[in-house]
C-alpha positions in Angstrom: -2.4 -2.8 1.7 -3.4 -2.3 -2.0 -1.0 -0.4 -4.3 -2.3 1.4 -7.6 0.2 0.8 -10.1 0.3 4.0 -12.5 3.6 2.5 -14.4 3.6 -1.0 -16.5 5.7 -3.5 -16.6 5.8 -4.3 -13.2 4.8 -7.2 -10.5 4.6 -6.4 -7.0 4.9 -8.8 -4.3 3.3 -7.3 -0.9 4.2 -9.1 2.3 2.8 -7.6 5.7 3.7 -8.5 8.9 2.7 -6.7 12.3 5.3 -7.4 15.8 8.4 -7.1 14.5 10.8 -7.4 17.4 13.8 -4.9 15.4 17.2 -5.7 16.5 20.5 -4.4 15.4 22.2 -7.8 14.8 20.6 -11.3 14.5 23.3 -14.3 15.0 21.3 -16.6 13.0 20.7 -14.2 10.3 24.3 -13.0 9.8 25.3 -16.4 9.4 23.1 -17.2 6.6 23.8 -13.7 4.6 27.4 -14.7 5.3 26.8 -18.0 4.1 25.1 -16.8 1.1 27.6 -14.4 0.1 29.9 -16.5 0.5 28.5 -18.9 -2.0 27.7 -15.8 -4.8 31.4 -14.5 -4.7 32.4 -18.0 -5.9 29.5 -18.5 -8.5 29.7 -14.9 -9.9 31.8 -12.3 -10.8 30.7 -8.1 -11.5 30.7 -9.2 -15.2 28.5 -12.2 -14.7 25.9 -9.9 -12.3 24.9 -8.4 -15.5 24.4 -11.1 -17.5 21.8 -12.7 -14.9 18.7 -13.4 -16.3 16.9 -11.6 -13.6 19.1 -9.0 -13.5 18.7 -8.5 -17.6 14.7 -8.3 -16.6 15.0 -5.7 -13.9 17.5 -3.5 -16.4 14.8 -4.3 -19.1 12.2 -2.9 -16.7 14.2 0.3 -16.2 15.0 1.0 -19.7 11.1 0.8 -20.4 10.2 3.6 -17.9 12.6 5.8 -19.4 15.2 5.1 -16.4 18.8 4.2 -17.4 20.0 1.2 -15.3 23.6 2.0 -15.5 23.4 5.4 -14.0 20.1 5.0 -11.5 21.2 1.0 -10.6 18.5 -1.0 -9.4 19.1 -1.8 -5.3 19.5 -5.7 -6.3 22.3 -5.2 -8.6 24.1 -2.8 -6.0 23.5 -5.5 -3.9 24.8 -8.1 -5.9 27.8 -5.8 -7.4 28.7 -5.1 -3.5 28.5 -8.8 -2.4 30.6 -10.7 -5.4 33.2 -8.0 -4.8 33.6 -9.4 -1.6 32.8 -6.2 0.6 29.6 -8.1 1.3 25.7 -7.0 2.9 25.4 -3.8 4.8 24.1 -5.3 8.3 21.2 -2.5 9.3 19.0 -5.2 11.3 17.3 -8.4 11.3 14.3 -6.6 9.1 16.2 -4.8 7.0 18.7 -7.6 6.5 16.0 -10.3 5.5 14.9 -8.2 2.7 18.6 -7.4 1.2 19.7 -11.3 1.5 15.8 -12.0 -0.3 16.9 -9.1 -3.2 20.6 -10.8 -3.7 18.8 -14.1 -4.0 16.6 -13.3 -6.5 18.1 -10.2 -7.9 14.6 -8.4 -7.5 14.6 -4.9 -5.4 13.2 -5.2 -2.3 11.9 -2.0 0.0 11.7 -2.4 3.5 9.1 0.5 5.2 7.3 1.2 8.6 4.0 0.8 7.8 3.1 2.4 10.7 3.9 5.9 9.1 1.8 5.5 5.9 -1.1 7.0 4.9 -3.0 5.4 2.3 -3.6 5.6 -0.7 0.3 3.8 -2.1 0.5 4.1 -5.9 3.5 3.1 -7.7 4.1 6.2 -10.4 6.6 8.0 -11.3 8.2 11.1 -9.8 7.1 14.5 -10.5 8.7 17.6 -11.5 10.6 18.7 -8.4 9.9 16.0 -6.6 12.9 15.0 -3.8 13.0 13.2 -0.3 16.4 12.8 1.9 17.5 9.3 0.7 18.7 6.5 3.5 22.5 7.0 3.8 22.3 9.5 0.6 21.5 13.7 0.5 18.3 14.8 -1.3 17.1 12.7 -4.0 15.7 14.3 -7.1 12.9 12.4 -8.2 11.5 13.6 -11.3 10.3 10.9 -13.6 12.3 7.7 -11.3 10.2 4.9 -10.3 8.7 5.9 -6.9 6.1 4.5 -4.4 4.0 7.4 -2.7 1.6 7.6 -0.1 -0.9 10.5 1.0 2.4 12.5 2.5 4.7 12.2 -1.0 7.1 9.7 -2.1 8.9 7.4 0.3 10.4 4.4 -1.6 11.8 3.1 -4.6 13.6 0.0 -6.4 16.9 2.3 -6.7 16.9 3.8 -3.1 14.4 4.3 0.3 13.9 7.6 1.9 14.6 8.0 5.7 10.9 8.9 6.1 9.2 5.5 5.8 12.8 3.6 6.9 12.5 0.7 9.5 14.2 1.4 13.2 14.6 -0.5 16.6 10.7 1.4 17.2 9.0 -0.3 14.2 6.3 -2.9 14.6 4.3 -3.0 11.4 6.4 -3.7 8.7 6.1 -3.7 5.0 7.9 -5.1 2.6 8.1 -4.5 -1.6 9.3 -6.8 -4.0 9.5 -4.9 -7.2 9.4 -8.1 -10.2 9.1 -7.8 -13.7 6.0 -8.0 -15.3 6.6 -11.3 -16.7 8.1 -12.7 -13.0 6.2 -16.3 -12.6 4.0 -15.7 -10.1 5.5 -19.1 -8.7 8.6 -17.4 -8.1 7.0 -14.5 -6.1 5.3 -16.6 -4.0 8.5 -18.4 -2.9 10.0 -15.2 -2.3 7.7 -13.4 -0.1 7.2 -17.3 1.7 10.8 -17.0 2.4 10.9 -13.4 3.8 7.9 -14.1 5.9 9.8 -17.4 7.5 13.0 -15.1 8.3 11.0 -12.1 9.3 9.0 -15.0 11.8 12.6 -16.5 12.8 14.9 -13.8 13.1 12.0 -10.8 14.1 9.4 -12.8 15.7 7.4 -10.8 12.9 3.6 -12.5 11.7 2.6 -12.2 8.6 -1.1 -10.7 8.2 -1.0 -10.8 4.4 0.6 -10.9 1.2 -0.1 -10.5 -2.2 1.0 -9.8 -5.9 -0.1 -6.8 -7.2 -1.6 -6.4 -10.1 -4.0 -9.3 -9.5 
């Protein structure tokens, strides 16, 4: 799925994967996130979250689209904030989960989205004057001149938070995933990323992925 990117500064990583088998919990993938957490609460603290090189980018990224990061935080550093204070991930299912223990790994927002329910084209922009959707777990979210991805329909997801329109459940099949990078992300790094989220999503969901890419080419 090709995304026109209307703001700069960013890197998109794509990954696509059709037969998602959604389930609530996955024993094999709680165990890793726990696992994982386990091993950030003892290597960072909330002060050492902000001094992460990725996390610095993403911030950098922010402040370059006009967005402050302190009050509109990117979903990564939630993430990250949430975990090395020891209240850990939010467990939302195996899909969902892949992509939040991929974003505390590499401190890059991820967005998880039915691809079933969009309608081409998707440009990355930024919201316009008036702009809302009902945010997952959150009331209306004004999205005037926040980083947004749209489709034919209106906005649907973001690096800060998803809306409930686009949001994965136990019926999805066709999933798409969003890694929102940095320009200057290697696209190495990327790679490795969206490698790793397709292995989960192929463990954990029995998802295959039919393509990936990084966006702008």
């Amino acid at each position: 799925m090709e995304i026109r990117i209307e703001w700069p500064g960013v890197k998109l990583g794509v990954v696509e994967a059709d037969d998602a088998v959604v389930t609530l919990v996955n024993a094999e993938l709680a165990q890793e996130m726990g696992a994982v957490c386990q091993r950030l609460r003892k290597e960072l603290t909330v002060e050492k979250v902000a001094e992460l090189e990725a996390i610095r980018a993403v911030r950098a990224m922010f402040r370059a689209w006009g967005v402050d990061p302190a009050r509109y935080r990117p979903s990564s550093e939630a993430l990250l904030r949430r975990v090395v204070q020891g209240k850990g991930l939010y467990r939302i299912s195996n899909v969902v989960d892949a992509s939040n223990l991929g974003s505390i790994e590499t401190a890059w927002p991820y967005g998880c989205y039915n691809r079933a329910l969009l309608a081409p084209p998707i440009v990355f922009r930024p919201g316009l004057s008036g702009e809302t959707y009902e945010g997952i777990g959150k009331q209306t979210w004004h999205l005037e001149g926040r980083p947004v991805l749209a489709d034919a329909n209106g906005a649907f997801g973001s690096p800060i938070s998803d809306s409930t329109r686009t949001m994965v459940d136990v019926a999805a099949r066709q999933i798409l995933t969003v890694i929102y990078a940095p320009a200057g992300a290697p696209d190495a790094a990327l790679d490795r990323a969206m490698d790793r989220l397709a292995e989960r999503l192929s463990r954990t969901a029995s998802a295959k992925m039919t393509r990936k890419t990084i966006q702008p080419k």
